[in-house]
C-alpha positions in Angstrom: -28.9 -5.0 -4.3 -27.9 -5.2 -8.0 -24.7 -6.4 -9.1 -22.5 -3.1 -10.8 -21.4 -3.3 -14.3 -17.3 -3.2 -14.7 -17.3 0.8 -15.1 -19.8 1.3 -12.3 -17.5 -0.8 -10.1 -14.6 1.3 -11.5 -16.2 4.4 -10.5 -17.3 3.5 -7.1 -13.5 2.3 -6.3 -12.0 5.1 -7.7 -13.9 7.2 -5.3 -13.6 5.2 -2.3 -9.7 5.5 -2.8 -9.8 8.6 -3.6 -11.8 9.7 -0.4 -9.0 7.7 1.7 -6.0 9.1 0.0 -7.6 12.5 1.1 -8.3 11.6 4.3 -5.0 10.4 5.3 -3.5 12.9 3.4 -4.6 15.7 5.4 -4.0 13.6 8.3 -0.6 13.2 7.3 -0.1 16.8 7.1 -1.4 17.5 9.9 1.1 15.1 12.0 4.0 16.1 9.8 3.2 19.8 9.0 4.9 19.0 5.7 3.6 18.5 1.9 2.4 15.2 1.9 0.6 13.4 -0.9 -1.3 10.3 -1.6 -2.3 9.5 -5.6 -3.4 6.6 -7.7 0.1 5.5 -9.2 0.1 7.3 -12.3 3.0 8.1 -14.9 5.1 9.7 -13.3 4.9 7.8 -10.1 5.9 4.9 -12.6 9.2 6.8 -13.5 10.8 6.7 -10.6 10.2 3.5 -9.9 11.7 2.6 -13.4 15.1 3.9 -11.9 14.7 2.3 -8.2 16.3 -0.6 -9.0 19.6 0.8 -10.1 19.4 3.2 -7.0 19.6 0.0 -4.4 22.8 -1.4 -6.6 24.3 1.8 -6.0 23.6 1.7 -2.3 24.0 -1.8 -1.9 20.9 -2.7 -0.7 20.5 -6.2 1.0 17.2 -6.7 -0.6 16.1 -5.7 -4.2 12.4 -6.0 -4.5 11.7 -8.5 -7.8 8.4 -6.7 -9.3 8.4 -4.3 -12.2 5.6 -1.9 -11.5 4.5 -0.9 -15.1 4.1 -4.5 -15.4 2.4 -5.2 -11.8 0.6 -2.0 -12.0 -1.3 -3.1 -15.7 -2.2 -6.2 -14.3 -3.9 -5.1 -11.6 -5.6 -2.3 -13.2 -8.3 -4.7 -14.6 -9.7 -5.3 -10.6 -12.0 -2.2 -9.3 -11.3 -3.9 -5.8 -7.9 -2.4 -5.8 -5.4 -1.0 -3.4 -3.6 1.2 -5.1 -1.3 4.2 -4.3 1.4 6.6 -4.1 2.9 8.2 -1.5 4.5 11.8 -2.2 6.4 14.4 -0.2 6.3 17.3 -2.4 7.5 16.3 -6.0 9.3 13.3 -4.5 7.6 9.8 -5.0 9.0 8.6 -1.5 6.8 4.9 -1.9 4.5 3.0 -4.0 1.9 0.2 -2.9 -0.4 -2.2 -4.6 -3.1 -5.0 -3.1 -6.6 -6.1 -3.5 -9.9 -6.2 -1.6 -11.1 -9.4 -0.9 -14.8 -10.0 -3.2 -16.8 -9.7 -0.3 -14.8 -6.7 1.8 -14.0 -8.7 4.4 -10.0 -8.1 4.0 -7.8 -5.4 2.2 -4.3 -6.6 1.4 -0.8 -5.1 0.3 0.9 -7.3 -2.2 3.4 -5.2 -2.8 5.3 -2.0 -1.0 8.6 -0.5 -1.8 9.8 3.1 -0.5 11.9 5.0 -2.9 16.0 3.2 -1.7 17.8 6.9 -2.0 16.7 10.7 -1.5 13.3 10.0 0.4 12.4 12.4 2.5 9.7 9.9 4.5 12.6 7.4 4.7 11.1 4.9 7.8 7.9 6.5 7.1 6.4 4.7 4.0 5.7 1.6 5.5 3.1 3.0 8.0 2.4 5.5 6.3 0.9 3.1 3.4 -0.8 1.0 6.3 -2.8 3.8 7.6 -3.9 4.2 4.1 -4.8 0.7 3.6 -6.7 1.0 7.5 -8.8 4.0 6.0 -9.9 2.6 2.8 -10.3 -1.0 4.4 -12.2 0.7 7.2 -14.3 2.9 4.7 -15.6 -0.4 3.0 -16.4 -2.6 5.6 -13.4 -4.7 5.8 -12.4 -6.7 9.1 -9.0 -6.8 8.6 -5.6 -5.9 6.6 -2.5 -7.6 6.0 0.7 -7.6 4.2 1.0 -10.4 1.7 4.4 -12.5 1.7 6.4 -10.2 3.8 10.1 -10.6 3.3 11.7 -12.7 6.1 13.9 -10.0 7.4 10.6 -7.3 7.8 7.9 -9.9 9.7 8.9 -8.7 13.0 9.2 -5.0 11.9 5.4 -5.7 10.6 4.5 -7.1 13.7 5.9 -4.4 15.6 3.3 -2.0 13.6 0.2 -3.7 14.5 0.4 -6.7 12.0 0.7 -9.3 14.9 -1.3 -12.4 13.4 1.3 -14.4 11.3 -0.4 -17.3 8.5 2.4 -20.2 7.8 3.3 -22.4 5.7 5.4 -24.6 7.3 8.5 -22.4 8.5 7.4 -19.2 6.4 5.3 -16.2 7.0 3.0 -15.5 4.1 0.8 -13.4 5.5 0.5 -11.0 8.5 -2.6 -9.3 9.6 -4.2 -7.2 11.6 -7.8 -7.1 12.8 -9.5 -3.5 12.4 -12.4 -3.6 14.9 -9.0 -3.7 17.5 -7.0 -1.1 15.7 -10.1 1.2 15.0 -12.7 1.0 17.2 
C-alpha cells in the first residue's frame, strides 16, 4: 500500500466523514422525525459558538467550557485523521465536536464537545447524538474503540451511563473513557 500525499489524505477523510454525517443523519431523522443535520464545522457553525460563552453567564452555568473553537478548530484542521462536526436542528447549531483518529485507526476520540447552553432544541441530545457519530465514522475505518478525552469530573458517570464504561486514571482523575466497538456494534 502506498503512503497518501497530504491532499489525498484530506480527500479520503473528508469523505469518510462525510459518508458518516449522512448516515447518522438520516438515522437521526428517522428516530426523531425532525430536521436534523450533521456538517463539517464551518462559518457559521463557528458564530454561534463565538456567543456560547456569554449565553452560560447569562444562565449561570456551573461549567463554562475553556476552548475557543475558531482557535481549536484551525489547529486541528492541519490533521486528515479528524473528528470533526456539527450537529444542527434546522438552522440551530444545537452542538459542536472535535477529536482525532489514532495513526493507525485503532481509536477515534472526542477532545472536545459542547452543546449550544440556551435555545437548543436537542438539549440532552447532543452528547449521544455526537457519539453515534463518532461510532459510525470510527466503525467505517476500522477502529476498535472510542472515547471521550478528559471528561469533566461532574459528566464521567453520565459517560459511563452511555456506553463509555472503561475509565484510564491518573491517579484520582479520569482522563479518558472508552468504549470498545466490536461490543457496541457487532
Amino acid at each position: 500500500m502506498t503512503k497518501k500525499t497530504r491532499a489525498q489524505a484530506e480527500t479520503y477523510y473528508r469523505q469518510v466523514r462525510r459518508d458518516a454525517q449522512l448516515a447518522v443523519q438520516a438515522e437521526l431523522r428517522e428516530l426523531t422525525h425532525a430536521e436534523i443535520f450533521l456538517t463539517d464545522i464551518g462559518e457559521e457553525a463557528l458564530a454561534a459558538a463565538d456567543t456560547w460563552r456569554e449565553l452560560y453567564s447569562a444562565h449561570k452555568a456551573d461549567h463554562v467550557p475553556g476552548w475557543d473553537w475558531r482557535k481549536e478548530v484551525r489547529r486541528i484542521r492541519n490533521r486528515p485523521r479528524r473528528v470533526e462536526v456539527a450537529l444542527w436542528h434546522e438552522q440551530t447549531v444545537c452542538g459542536l465536536a472535535l477529536g482525532r483518529i489514532s495513526d493507525r485507526c485503532v481509536i477515534a476520540t472526542i477532545h472536545l464537545v459542547e452543546a449550544n447552553p440556551a435555545g437548543n432544541p436537542l438539549a440532552g441530545m447532543v452528547v449521544p447524538f455526537i457519539t453515534r457519530y463518532l461510532e459510525t465514522l470510527a466503525a467505517s475505518l476500522g477502529c476498535k474503540e472510542v472515547s471521550i478525552e478528559q471528561p469533566a469530573e461532574a459528566l464521567v458517570e453520565y459517560y459511563e451511563s452511555i456506553g463509555f464504561g472503561k475509565k484510564v486514571m491518573k491517579g484520582q482523575r479520569v482522563i479518558r473513557q472508552k468504549m470498545n466497538l466490536n461490543s457496541r456494534l457487532g
